[in-house]
C-alpha positions in Angstrom: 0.0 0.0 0.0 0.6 3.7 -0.5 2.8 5.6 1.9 0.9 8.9 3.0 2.6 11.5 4.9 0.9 14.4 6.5 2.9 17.7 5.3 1.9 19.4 8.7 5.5 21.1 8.3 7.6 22.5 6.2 9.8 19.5 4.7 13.0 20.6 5.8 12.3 21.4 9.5 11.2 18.1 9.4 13.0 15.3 11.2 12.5 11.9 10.2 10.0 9.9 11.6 8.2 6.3 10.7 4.6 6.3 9.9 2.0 4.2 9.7 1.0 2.6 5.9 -2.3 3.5 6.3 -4.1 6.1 4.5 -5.3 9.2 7.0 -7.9 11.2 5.8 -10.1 9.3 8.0 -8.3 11.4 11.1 -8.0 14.4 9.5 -10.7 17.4 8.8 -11.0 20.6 6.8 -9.8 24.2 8.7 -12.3 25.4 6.0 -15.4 27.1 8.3 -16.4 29.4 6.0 -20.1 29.5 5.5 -21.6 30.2 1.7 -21.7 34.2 1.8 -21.9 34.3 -2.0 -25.2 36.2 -2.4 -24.8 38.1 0.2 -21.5 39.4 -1.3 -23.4 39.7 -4.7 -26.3 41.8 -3.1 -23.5 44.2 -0.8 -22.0 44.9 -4.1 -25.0 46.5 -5.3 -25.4 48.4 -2.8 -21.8 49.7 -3.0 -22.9 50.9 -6.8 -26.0 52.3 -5.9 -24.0 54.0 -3.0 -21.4 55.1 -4.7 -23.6 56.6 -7.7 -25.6 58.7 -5.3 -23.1 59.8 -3.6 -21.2 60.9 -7.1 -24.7 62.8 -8.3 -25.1 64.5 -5.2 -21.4 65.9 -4.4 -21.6 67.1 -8.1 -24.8 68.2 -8.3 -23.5 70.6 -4.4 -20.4 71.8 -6.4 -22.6 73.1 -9.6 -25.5 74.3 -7.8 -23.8 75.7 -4.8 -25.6 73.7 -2.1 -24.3 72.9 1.0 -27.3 70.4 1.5 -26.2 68.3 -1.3 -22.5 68.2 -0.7 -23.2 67.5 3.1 -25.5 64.4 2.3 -23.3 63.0 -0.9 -19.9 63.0 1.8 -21.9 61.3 4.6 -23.1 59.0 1.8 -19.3 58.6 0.8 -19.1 56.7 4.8 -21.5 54.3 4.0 -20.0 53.4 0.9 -16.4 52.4 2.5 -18.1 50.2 5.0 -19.6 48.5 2.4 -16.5 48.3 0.7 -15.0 46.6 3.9 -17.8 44.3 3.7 -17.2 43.3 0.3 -13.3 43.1 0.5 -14.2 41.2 4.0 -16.1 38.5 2.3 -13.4 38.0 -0.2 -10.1 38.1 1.4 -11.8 35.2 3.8 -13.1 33.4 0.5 -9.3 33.6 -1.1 -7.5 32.6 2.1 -10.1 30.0 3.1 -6.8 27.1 2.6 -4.5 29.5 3.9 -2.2 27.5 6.4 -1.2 30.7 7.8 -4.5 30.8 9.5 -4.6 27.7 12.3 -8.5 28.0 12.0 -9.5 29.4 9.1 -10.9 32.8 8.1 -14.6 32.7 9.4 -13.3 35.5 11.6 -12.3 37.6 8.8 -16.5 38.7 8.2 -16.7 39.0 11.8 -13.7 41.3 11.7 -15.4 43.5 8.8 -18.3 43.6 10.9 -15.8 45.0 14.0 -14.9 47.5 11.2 -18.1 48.6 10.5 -19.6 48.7 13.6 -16.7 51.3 14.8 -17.8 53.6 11.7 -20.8 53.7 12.6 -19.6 54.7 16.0 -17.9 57.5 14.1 -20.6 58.5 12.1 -22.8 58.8 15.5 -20.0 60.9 16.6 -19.6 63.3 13.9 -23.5 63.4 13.7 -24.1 64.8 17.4 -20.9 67.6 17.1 -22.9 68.9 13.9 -26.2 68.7 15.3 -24.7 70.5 18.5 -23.3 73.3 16.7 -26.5 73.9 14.6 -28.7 73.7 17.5 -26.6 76.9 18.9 -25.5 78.4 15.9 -28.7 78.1 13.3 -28.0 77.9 9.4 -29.9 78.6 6.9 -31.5 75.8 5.3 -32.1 75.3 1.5 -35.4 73.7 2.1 -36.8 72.5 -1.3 -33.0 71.0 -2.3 -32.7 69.4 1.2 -35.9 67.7 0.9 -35.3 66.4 -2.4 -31.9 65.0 -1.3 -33.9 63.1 1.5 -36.4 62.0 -0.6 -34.2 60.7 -3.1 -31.5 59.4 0.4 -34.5 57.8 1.3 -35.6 55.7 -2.2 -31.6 54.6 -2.2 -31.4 53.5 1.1 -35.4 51.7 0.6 -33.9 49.6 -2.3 -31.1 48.7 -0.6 -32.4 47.6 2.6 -35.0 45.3 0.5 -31.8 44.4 -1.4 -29.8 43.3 2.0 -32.4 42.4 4.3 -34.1 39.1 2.3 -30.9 37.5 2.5 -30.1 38.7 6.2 -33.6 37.7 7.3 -33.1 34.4 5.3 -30.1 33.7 7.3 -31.7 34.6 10.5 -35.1 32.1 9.7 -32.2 29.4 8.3 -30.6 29.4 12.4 -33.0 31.4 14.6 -32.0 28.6 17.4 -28.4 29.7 17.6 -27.4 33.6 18.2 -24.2 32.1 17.1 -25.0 32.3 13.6 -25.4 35.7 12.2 -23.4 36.5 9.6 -21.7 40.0 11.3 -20.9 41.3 8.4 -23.7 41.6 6.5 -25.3 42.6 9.4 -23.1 45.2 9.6 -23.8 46.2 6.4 -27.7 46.6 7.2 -27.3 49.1 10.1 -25.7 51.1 8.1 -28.6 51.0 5.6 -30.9 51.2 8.4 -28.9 54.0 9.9 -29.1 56.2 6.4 -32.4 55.2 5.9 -33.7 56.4 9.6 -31.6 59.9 8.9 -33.9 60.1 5.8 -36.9 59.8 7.7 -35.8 62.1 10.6 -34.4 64.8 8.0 -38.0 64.9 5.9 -39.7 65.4 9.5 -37.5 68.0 10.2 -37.4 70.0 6.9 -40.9 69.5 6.6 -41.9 71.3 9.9 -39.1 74.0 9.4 -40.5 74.5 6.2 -44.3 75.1 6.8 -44.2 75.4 10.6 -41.1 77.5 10.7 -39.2 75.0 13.4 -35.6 75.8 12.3 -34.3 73.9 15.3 -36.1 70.4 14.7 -33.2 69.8 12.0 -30.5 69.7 15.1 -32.9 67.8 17.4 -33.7 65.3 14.8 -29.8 64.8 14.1 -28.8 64.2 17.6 -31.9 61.6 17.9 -30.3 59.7 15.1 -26.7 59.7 16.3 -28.4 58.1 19.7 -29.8 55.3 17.6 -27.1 54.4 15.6 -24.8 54.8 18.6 -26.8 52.6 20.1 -26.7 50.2 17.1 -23.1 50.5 16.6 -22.3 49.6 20.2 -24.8 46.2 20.4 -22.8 44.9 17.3 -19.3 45.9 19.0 -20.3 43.9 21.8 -21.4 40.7 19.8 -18.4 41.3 17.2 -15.7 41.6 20.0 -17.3 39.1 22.3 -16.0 36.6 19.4 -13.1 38.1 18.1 -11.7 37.8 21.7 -12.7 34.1 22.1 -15.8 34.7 24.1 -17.9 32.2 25.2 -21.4 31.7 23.6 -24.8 31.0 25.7 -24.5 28.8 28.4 -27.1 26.9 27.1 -24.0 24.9 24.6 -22.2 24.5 27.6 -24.5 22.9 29.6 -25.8 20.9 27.1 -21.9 19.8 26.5 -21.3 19.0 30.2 -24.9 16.9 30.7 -23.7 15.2 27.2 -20.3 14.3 28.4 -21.6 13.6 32.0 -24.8 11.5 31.8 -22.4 9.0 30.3 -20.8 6.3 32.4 -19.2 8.1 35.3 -17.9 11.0 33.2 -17.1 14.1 35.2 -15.9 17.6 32.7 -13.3 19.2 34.7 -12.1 22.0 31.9 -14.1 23.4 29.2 -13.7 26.0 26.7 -16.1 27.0 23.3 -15.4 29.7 20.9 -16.4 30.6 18.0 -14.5 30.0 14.4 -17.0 31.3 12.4 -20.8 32.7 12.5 -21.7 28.9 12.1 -19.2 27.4 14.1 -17.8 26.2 17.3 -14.0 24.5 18.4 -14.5 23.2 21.6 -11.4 21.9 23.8 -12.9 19.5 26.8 -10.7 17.9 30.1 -12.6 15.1 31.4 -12.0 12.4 34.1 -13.3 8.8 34.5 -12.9 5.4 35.7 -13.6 3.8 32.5 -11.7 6.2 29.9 -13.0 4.9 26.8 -11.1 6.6 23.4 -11.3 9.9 22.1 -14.3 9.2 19.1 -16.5 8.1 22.1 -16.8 11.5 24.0 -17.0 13.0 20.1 -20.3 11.1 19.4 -22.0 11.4 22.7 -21.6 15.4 21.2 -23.0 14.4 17.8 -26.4 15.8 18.5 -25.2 19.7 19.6 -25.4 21.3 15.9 -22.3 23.7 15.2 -19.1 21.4 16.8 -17.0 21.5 14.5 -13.8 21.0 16.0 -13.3 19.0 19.0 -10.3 18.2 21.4 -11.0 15.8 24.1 -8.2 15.1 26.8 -9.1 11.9 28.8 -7.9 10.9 32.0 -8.3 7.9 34.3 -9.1 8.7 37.9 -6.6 6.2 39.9 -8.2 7.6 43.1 -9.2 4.8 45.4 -12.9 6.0 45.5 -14.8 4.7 42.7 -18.5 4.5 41.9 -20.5 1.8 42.5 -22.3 1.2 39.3 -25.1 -0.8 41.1 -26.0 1.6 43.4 -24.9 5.1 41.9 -23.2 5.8 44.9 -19.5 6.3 46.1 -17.8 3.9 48.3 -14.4 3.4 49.6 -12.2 0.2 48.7 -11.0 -1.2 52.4 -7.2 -1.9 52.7 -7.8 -4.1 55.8 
């Protein structure tokens, strides 16, 4: 029979070693955990275009007309479109390094990581979006009314499409898993706030212009803004918190956990001593478990008492064999001590 040798090295920092003549693949696995973000890509790059064309028209359209209303809106437009950007190039650097060996697990962080990015934009955005409000709340400017609106209006229509455009495929995700928080994809949910957060600005703007228009309430406009940065601050910093939570190794619900430990421990006389989950990607979980027993049974055992937890998708288990001389009586389920006498 074939030799097969497992290059897990480069060859020559390799020392020689025997091996056995049998073929491997049967204990080794894929570090591939990314999930199939292809139409979500596809859709994000749509709205990058339609993003990017709107935000062309308008910054024109501010330089030949003179309006501050329209350069304002096509440069805060011009945000939106470099996050989606980093969603796009997130989704594809991940897809191209996939078999990287540079990466022990993978790049299913890689989408998590654009929607980190993202998320701290949006943070900036809120940011930038209160100091303007602020000053305009104390300083008044004269607004361009009819312009203004029709940038909202047509803001609005943009942002419309592209939240239809992004949110089938985010709610189709979301349907596909709704039993496991563990599987958003971050990224493309990333990707919605910031249509959400455009598309909220829209609404709030047309209020605003609306009643400073006909009712004469030049202030609304400042009010309005600083109610938006609150809501996308508040966005921004719910998907910091789930994006970093995993980027740092977080734990997920306790409800894996436990459902790992009563696995592991309603078997034979099992007991889990040391137990860590994290996540790999949006879709899965490497779990490393210590466990101690008198009846240590192999590795593949503990493996398949875990079959039934969806999302496992790497597994160490470290088994060892309690030499203590308290054991447990089978029979009886309880503990008793071996006399010396």
């Amino acid at each position: 029979m074939k030799v097969h040798r497992v290059e897990l090295v480069h060859r020559k920092y390799r020392k020689p070693f025997s091996m056995h003549i049998h073929i491997l693949d049967k204990w080794q696995h894929t570090h591939n955990f990314l999930a199939d973000h292809n139409q979500a890509e596809k859709n994000t790059k749509i709205v990058l275009l339609l993003t990017t064309i709107t935000m062309a028209a308008e910054v024109v359209a501010g330089l030949v007309f003179g309006s501050m209303a329209l350069l304002a809106d096509g440069w805060h437009m011009a945000t939106h479109a470099a996050a989606f950007g980093i969603t796009v190039f997130a989704y594809r650097y991940a897809r191209k390094n996939a078999n990287n060996s540079k990466y022990t697990f993978g790049t299913g962080k890689v989408s998590i990581l654009g929607g980190f990015t993202s998320a701290v934009a949006l943070s900036v955005i809120a940011l930038l979006m209160t100091i303007e409000s602020s000053i305009r709340l104390w300083q008044p400017q004269t607004i361009h009314f009819n312009e203004a609106i029709y940038v909202a209006i047509l803001g609005l229509l943009i942002n419309l499409l592209s939240a239809i455009l992004l949110q089938d495929h985010h709610q189709h995700s979301h349907d596909d898993h709704e039993s496991h928080d563990h599987h958003h994809d971050y990224n493309l949910h990333a990707a919605y706030i910031h249509v959400l957060a455009d598309t909220l600005t829209s609404v709030l703007a047309i209020v605003a212009l609306l009643a400073g228009k006909f009712l004469d309430w030049i202030w609304l406009d400042a009010v309005m803004g600083l109610v938006g940065a609150v809501v996308i601050a508040k966005w921004a910093y719910g998907l910091v918190k789930d994006t970093g939570l995993i980027l740092l190794d977080g734990s997920p619900d306790k409800e894996i956990k436990l459902a790992i430990i009563d696995a592991i421990e309603q078997n034979s006389d099992n007991r889990v001593t040391d137990l860590h989950v994290w996540n790999l990607s949006q879709q899965h979980l490497a779990v490393t478990i210590s466990l101690v027993t008198h009846h240590p049974q192999q590795p593949e055992h503990y493996k398949n008492l875990l079959s039934h937890i969806s999302g496992l998708s790497h597994v160490v288990v470290e088994v060892n064999q309690c030499q203590d001389e308290f054991c447990l009586d089978s029979e009886s389920g309880n503990f008793y001590h071996h006399s010396t006498s």
